[in-house]
Z-matrix of the N, CA and C atoms (Angstrom, degrees):
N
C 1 1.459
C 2 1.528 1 109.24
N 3 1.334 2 106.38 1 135.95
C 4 1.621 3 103.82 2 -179.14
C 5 1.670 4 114.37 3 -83.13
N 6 1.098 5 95.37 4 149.78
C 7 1.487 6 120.90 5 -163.11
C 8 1.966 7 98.23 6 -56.98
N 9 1.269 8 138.32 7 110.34
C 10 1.747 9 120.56 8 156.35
C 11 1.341 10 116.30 9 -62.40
N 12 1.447 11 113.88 10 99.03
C 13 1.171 12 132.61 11 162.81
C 14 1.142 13 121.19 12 -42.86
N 15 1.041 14 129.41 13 -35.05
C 16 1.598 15 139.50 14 -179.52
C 17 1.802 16 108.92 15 -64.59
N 18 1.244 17 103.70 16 -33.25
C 19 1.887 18 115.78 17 178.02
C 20 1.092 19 109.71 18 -132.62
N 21 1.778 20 126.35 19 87.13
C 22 1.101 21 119.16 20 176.81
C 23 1.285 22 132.93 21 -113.63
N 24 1.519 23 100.64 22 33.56
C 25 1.498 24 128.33 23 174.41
C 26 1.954 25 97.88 24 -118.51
N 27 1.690 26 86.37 25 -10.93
C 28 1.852 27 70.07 26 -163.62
C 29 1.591 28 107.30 27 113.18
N 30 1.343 29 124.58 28 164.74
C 31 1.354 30 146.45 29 -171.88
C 32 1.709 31 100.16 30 -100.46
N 33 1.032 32 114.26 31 124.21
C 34 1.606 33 130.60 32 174.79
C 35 1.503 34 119.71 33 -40.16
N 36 1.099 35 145.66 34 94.82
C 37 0.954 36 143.85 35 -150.63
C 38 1.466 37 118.21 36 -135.67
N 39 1.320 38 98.89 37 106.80
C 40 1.970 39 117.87 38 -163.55
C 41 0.916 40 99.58 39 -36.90
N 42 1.465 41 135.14 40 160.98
C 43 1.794 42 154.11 41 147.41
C 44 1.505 43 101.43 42 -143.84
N 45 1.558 44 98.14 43 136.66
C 46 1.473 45 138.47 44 -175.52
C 47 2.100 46 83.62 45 -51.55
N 48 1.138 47 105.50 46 172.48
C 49 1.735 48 113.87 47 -171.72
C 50 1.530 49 97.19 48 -95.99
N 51 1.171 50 119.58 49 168.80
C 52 1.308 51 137.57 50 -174.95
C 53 1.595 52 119.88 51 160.78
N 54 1.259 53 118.08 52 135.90
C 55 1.374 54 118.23 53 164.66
C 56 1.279 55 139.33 54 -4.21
N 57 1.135 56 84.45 55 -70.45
C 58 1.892 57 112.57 56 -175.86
C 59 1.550 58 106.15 57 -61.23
N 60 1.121 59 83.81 58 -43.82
C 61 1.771 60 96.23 59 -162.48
C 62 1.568 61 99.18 60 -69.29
N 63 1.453 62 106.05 61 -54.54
C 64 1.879 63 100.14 62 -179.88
C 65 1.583 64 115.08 63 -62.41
N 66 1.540 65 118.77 64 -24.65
C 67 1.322 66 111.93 65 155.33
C 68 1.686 67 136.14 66 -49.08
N 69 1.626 68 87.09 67 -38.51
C 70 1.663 69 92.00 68 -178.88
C 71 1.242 70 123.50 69 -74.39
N 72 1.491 71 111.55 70 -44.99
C 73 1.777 72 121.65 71 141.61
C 74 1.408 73 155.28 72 8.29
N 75 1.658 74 81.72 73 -58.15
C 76 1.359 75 109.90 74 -164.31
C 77 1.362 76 106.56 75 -116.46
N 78 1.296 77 121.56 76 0.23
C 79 1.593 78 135.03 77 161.94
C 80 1.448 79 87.24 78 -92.63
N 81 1.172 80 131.08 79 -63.34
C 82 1.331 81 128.19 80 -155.04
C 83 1.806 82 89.60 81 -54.54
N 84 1.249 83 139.17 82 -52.95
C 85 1.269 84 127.81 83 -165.73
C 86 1.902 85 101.59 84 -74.93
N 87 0.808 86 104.80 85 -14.47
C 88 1.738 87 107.36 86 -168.52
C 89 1.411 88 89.54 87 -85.00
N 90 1.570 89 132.98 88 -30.55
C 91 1.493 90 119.95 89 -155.58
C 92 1.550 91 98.52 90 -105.58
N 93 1.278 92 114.07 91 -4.54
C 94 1.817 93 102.62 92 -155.31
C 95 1.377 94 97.67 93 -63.69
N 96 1.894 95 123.81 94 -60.41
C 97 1.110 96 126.30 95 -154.76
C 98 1.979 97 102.68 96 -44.12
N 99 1.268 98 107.65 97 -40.12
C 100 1.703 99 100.81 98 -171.28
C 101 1.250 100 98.72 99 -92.74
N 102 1.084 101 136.99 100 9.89
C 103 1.311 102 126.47 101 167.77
C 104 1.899 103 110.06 102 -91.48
N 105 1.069 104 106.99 103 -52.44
C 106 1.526 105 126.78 104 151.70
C 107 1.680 106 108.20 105 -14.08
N 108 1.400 107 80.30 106 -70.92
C 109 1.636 108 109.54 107 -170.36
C 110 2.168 109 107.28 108 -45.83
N 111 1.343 110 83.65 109 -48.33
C 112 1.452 111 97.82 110 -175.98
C 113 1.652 112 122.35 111 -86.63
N 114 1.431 113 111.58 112 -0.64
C 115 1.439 114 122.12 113 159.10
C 116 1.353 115 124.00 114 -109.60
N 117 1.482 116 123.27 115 5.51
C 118 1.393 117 136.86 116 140.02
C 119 1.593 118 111.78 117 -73.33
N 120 0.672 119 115.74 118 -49.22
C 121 1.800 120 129.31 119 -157.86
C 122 1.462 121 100.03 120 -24.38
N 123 1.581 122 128.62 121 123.93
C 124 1.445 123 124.52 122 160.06
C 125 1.778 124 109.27 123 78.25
N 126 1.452 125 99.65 124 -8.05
C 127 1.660 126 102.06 125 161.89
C 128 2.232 127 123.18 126 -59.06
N 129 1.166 128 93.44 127 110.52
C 130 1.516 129 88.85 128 179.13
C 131 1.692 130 118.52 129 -82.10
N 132 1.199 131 126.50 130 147.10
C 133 1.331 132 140.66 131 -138.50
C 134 1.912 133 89.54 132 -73.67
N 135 0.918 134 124.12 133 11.88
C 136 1.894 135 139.92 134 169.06
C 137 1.189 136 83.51 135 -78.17
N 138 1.374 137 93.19 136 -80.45
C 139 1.502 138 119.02 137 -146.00
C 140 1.837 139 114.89 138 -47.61
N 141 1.777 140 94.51 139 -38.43
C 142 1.613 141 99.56 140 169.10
C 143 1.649 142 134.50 141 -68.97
N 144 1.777 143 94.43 142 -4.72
C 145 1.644 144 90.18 143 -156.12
C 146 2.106 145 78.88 144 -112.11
N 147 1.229 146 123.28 145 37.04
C 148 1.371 147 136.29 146 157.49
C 149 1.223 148 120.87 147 -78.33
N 150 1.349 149 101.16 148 121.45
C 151 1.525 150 99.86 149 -171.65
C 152 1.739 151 97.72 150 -71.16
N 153 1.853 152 120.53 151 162.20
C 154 1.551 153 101.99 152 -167.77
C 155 2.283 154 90.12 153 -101.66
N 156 1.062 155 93.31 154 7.88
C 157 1.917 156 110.10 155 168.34
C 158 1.483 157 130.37 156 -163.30
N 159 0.769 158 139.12 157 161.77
C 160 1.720 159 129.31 158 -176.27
C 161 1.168 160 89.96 159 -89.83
N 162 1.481 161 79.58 160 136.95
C 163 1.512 162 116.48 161 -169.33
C 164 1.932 163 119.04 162 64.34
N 165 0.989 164 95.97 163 20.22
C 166 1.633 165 113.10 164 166.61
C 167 1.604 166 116.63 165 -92.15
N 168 1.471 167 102.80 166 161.78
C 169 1.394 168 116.19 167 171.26
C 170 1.918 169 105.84 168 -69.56
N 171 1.456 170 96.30 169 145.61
C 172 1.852 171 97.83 170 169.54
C 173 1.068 172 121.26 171 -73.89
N 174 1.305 173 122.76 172 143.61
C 175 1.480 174 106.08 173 178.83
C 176 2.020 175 120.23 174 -40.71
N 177 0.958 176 98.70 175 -21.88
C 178 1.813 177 104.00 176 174.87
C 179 1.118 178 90.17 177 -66.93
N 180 1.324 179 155.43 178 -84.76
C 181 1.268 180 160.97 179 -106.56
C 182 2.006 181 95.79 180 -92.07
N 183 1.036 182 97.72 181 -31.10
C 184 1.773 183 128.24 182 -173.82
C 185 1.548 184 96.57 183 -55.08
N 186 1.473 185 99.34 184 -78.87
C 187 1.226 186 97.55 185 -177.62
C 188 1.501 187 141.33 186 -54.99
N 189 1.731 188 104.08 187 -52.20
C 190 1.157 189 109.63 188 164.65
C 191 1.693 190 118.01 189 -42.18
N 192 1.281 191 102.70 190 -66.75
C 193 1.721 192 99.98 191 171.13
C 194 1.616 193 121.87 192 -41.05
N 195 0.980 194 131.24 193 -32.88
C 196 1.867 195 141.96 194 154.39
C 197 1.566 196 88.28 195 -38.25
N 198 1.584 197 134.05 196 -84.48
C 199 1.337 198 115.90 197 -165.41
C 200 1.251 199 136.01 198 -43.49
N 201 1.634 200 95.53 199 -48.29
C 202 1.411 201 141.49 200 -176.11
C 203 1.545 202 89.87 201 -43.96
N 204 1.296 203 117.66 202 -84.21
C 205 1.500 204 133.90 203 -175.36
C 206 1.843 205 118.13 204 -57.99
N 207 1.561 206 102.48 205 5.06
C 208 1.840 207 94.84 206 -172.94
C 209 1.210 208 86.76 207 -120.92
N 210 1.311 209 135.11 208 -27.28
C 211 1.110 210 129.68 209 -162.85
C 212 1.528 211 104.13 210 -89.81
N 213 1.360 212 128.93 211 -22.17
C 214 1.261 213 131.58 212 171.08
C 215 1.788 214 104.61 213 -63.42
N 216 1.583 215 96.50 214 -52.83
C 217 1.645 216 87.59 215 159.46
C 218 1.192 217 140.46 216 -11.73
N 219 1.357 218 82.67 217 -98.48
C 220 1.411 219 101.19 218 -165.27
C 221 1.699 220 103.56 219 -55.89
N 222 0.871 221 130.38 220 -14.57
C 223 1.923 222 125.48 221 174.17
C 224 1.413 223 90.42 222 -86.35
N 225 1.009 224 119.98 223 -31.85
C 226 2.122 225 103.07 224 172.09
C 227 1.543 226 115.09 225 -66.54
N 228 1.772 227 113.85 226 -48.88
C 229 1.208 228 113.15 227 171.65
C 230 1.670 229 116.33 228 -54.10
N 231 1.303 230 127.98 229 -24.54
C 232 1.457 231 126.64 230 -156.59
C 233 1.816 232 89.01 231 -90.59
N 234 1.572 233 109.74 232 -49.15
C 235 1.372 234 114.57 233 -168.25
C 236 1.466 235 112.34 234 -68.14
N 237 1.348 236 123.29 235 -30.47
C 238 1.340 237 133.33 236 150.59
C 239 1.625 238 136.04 237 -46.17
N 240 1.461 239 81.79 238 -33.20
C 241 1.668 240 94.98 239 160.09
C 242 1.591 241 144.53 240 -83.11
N 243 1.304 242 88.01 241 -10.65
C 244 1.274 243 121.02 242 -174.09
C 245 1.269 244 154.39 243 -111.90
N 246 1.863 245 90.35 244 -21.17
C 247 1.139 246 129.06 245 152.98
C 248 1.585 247 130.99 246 -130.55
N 249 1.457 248 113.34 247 164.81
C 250 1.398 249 103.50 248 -177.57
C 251 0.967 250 116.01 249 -78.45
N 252 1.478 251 140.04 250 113.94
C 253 1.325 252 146.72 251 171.24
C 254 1.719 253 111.86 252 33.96
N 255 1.515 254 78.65 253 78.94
C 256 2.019 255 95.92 254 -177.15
C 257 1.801 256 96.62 255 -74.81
N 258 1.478 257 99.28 256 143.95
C 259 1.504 258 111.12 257 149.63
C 260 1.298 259 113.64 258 -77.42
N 261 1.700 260 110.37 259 116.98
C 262 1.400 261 123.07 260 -178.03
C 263 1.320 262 124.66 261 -64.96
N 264 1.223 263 134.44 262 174.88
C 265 1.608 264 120.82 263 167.80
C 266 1.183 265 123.20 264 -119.10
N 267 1.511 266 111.00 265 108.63
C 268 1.633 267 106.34 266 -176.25
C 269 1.378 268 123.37 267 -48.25
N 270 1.319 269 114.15 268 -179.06
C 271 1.141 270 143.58 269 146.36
C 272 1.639 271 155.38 270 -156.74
N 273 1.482 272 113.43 271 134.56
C 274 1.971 273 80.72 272 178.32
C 275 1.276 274 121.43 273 -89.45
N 276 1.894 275 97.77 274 135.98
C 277 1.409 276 90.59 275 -165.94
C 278 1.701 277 95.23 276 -94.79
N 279 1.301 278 117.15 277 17.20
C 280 1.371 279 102.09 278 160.44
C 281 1.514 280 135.10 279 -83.85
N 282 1.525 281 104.49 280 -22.56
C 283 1.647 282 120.73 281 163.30
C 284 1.088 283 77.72 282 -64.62
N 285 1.397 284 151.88 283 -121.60
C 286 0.952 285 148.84 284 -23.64
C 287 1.774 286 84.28 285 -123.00
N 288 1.310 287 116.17 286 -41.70
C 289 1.399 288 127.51 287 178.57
C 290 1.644 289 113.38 288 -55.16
N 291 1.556 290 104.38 289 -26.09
C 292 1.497 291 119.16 290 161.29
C 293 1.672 292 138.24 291 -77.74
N 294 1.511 293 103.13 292 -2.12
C 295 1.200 294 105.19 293 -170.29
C 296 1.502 295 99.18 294 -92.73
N 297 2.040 296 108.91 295 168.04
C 298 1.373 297 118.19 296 -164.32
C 299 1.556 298 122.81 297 -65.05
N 300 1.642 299 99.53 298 -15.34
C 301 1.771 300 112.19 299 173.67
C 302 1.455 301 107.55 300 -78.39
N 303 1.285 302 138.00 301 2.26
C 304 1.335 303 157.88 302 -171.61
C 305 1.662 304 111.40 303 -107.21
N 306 1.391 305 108.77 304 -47.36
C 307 1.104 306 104.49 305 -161.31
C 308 2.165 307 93.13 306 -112.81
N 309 1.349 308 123.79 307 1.54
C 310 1.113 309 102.71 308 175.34
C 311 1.611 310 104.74 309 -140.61
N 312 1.569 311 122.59 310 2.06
C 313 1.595 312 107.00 311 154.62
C 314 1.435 313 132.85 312 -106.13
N 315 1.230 314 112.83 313 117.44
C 316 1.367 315 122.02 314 -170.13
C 317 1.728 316 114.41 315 -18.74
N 318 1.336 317 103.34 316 170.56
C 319 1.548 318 103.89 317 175.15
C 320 1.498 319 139.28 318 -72.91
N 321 1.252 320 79.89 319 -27.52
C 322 1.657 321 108.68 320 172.65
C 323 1.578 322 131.56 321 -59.62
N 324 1.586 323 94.99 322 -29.27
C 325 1.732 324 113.05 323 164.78
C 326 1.378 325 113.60 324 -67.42
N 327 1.515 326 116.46 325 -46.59
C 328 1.568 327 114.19 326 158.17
C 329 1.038 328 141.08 327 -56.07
N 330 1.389 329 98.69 328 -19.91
C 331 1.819 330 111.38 329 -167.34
C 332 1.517 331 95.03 330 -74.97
N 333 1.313 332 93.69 331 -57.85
C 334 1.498 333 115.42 332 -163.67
C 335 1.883 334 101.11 333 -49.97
N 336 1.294 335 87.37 334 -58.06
C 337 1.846 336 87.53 335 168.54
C 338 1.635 337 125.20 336 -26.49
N 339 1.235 338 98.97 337 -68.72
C 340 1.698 339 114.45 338 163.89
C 341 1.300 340 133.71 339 -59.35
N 342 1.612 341 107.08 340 -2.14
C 343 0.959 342 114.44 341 169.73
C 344 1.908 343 119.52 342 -78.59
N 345 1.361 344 96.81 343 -52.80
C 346 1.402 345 134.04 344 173.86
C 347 1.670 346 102.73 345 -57.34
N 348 1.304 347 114.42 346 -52.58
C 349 1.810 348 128.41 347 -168.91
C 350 1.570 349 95.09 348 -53.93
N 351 1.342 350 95.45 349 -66.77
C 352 1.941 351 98.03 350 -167.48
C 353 1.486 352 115.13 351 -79.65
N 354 1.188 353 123.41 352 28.26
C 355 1.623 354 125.10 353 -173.02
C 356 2.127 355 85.86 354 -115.76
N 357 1.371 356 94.32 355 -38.06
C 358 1.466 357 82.33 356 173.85
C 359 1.324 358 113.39 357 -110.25
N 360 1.722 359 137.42 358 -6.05
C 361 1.040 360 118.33 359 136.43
C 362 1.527 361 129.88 360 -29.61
N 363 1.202 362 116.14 361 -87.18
C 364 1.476 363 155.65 362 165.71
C 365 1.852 364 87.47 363 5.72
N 366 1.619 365 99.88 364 -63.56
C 367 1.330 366 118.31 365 -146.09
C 368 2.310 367 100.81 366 -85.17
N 369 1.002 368 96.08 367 -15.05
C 370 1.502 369 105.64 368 167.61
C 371 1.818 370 104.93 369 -79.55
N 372 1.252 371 102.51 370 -61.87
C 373 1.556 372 108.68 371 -171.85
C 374 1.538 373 103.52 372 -62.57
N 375 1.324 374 146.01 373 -35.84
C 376 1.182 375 143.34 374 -173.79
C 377 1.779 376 101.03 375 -62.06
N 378 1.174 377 108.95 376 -21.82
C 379 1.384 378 108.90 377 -171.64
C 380 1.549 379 117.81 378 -84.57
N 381 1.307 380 104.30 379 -33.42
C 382 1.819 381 109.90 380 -173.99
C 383 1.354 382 96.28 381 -58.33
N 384 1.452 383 105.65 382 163.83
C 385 1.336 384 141.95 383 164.43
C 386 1.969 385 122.02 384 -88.42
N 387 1.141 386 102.17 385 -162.19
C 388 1.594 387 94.30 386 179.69
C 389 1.565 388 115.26 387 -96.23
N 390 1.462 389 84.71 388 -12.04
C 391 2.176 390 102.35 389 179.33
C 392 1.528 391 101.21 390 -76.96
N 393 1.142 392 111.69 391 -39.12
C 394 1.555 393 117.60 392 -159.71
C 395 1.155 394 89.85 393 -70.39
N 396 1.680 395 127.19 394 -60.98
C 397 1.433 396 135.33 395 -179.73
C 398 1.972 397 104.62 396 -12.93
N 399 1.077 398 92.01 397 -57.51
C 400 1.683 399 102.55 398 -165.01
C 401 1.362 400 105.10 399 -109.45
N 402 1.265 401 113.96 400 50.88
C 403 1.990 402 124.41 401 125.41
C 404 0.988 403 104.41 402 -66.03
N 405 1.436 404 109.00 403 154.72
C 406 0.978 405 125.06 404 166.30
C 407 1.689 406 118.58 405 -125.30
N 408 1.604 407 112.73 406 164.25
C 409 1.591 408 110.90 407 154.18
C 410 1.800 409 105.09 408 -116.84
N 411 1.502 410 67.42 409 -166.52
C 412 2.161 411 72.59 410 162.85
C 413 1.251 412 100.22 411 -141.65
N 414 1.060 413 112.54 412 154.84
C 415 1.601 414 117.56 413 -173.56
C 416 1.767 415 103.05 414 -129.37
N 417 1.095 416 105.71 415 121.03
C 418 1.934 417 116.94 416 -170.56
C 419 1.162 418 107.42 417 -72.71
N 420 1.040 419 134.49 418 -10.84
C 421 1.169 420 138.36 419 -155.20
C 422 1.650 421 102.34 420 -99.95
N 423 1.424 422 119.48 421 -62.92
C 424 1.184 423 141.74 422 167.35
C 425 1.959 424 101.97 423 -52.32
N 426 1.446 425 108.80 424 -53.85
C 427 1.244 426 105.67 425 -146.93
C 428 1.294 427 117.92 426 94.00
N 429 1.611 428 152.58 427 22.09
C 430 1.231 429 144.99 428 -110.79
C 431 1.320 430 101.19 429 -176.20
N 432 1.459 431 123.81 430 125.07
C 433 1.154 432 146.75 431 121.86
C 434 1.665 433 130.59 432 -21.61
N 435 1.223 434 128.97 433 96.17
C 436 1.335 435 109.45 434 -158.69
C 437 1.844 436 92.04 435 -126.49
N 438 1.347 437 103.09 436 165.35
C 439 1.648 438 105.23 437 178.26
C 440 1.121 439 116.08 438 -109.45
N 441 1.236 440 160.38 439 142.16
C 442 1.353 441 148.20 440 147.48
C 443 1.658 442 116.99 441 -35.57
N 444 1.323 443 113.19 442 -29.87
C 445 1.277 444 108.27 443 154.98
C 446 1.748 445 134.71 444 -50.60
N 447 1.595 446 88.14 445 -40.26
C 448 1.618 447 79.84 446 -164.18
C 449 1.711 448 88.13 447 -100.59
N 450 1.471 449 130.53 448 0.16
C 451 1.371 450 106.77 449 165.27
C 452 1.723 451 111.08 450 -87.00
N 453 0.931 452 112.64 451 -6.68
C 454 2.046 453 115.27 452 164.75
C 455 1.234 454 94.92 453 -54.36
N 456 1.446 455 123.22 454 -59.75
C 457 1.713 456 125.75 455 -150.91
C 458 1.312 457 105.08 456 -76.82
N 459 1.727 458 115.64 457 -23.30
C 460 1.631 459 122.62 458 -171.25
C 461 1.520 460 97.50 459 -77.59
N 462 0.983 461 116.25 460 -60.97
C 463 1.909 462 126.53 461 -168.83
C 464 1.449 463 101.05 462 -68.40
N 465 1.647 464 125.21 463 -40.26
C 466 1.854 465 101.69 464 168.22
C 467 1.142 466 109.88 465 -45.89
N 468 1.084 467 113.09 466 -76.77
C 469 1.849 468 138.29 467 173.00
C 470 1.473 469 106.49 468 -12.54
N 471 1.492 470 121.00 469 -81.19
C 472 1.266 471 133.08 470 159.37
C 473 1.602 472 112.24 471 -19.92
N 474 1.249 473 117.43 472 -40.76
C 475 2.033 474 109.76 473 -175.62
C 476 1.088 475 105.49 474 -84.91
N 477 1.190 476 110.44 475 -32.58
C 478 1.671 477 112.51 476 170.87
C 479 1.185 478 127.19 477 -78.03
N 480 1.354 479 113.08 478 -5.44
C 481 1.989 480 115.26 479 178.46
C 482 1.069 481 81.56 480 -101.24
N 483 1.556 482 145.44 481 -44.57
C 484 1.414 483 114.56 482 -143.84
C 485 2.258 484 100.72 483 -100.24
N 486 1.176 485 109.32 484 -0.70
C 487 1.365 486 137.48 485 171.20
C 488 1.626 487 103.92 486 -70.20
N 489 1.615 488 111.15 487 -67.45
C 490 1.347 489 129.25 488 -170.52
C 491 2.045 490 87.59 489 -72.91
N 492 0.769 491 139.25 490 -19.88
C 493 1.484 492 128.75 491 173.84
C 494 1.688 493 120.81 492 -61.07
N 495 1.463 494 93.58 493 -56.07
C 496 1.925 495 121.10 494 154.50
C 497 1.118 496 118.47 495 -29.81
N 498 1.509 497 110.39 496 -63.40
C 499 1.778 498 117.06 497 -154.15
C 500 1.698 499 85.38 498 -86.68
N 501 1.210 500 107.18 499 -63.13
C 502 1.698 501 101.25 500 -171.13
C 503 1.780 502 115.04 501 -46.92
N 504 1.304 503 119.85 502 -5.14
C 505 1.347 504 114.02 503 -154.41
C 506 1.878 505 83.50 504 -105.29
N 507 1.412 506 122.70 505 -35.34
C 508 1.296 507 145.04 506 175.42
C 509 1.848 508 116.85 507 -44.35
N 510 1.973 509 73.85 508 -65.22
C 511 1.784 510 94.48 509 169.47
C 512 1.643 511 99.36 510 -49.02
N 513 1.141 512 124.79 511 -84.14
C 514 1.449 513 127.79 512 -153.27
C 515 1.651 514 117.21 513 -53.46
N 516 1.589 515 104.51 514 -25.89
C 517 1.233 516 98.81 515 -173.71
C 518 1.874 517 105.38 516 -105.52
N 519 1.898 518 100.91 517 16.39
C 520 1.251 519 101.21 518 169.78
C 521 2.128 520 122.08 519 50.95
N 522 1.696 521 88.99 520 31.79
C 523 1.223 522 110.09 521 167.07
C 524 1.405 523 125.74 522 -77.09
């Protein structure tokens, strides 16, 4: 059976809260930006504008969307914190992968972004408790109730699919 390229870590898949688990998490958000960092490395500006599947985003489009998509975050996690179960504010992140800050500033402005994002992410989430865990928002889009718990597990997950998109796209093209 052929491999779905599109999920090559796999589909995100909730777990009940626990210690361990918010430890693993929260490295996973502390490590992405240099992990990121280290599945670009020595990529030539060809090589970035590759889609990582047909009919996929390029790895350029990849990255930027990583900011694009954490930084929406983390203002959900803060507004979640802050208020009682705020209605969030969508977005498409498929325009959004189309706009001219997408298609004409290097990768490195993003990287760098994520570098900065999850040093003070990281450092908010290290702080909650097990109550905080389970704020919630709502998301209109879904219709949905969501926890701060299970968006920790969505956004680790998330650096690592869109990470594992990179390296696997590397592997195959023996980059």
């Amino acid at each position: 059976m052929e491999k779905d390229l599109r999920y090559p870590i796999g589909k995100y898949q909730p777990q009940p809260y626990s210690e361990e688990l918010k430890r693993r998490w929260l490295l996973d958000l502390e490590t992405l930006p240099g992990d990121v960092e280290r599945a670009v490395l020595n990529l030539d500006e060809v090589q970035l504008q590759t889609p990582y599947r047909d009919g996929g985003w390029t790895i350029n489009q990849v990255i930027h969307h990583l900011a694009d998509s954490h930084i929406n975050s983390y203002v959900r996690f803060k507004l979640a914190l802050t208020e009682d179960n705020p209605t969030i504010k969508t977005y498409n992140e498929k325009l959004w992968a189309e706009l001219s800050d997408v298609k004409t500033q290097p990768i490195n402005v993003s990287i760098t972004l994520l570098h900065a994002l999850h040093l003070r992410w990281a450092a908010l989430l290290q702080s909650l408790n097990e109550e905080e865990w389970n704020r919630t928002m709502y998301n209109p889009e879904t219709k949905k109730e969501t926890t701060l718990w299970f968006l920790l597990g969505l956004y680790a997950w998330h650096g690592r699919h869109h990470t594992a998109h990179i390296t696997a796209l590397r592997e195959r093209m023996n980059w």
